[in-house]
N, C-alpha and C positions, 0 to 999 in steps of 0.2 A: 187605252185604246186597243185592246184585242179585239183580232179578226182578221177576217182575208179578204180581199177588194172584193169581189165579185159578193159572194153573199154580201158584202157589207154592200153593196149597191141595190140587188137584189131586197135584201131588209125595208132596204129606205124607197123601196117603188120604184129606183132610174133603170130598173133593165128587165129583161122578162128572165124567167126561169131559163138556164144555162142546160139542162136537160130536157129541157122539152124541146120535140122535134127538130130543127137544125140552128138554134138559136145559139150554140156553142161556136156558132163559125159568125154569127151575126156579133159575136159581141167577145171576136178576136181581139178587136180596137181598145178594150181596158184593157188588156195586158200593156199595149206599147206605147200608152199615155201615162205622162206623169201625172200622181197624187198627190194631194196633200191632207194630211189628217191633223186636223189640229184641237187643244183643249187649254182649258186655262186651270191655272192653278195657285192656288191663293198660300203664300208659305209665309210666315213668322220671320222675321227681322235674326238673323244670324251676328252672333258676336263677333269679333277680330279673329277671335282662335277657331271659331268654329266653322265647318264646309257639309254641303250637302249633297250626300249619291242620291242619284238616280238609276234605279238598276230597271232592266228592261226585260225580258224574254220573248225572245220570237222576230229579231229586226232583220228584214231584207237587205243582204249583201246589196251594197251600192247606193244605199240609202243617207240621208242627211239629216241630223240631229241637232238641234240649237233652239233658242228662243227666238219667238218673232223677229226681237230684234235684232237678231244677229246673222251681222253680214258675213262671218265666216263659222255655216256649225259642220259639228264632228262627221268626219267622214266612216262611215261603219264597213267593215274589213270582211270577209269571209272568212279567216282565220285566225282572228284576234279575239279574244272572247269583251264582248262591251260589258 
């Protein structure tokens, strides 16, 4: 899931162009609204001994990581590397 909200909205048609004429102050409001990006991913049945990383690049300080189903995911730090 790389990208940055704004193009990624822009991409998908929900906002107009961010540089055109004062459409940068119309569309203040994606900044101070929560996201959520979500994807599925189909993984292979793990052994006893075995674990699985997920390495990431590029997460927003203060952001939430976890699966659907979980009611408590990782909180991502500004100065911890995930």
């Amino acid at each position: 899931m790389p990208g940055h909200l704004t193009p990624d909205l822009l991409a998908a048609g929900l906002v107009p162009d961010p540089y055109r004429d004062d459409n940068e102050a119309a569309l203040a409001w994606v900044g101070r609204s929560d996201w959520t990006y979500a994807t599925d991913l189909e993984l292979e049945a793990l052994g006893p001994d075995e674990h699985l990383d997920l390495a990431f690049d590029g997460l927003d300080t203060g952001m939430s990581l976890g699966p659907s189903n979980d009611e408590h995911p990782a909180r991502v730090g500004s100065r911890r590397p995930t």
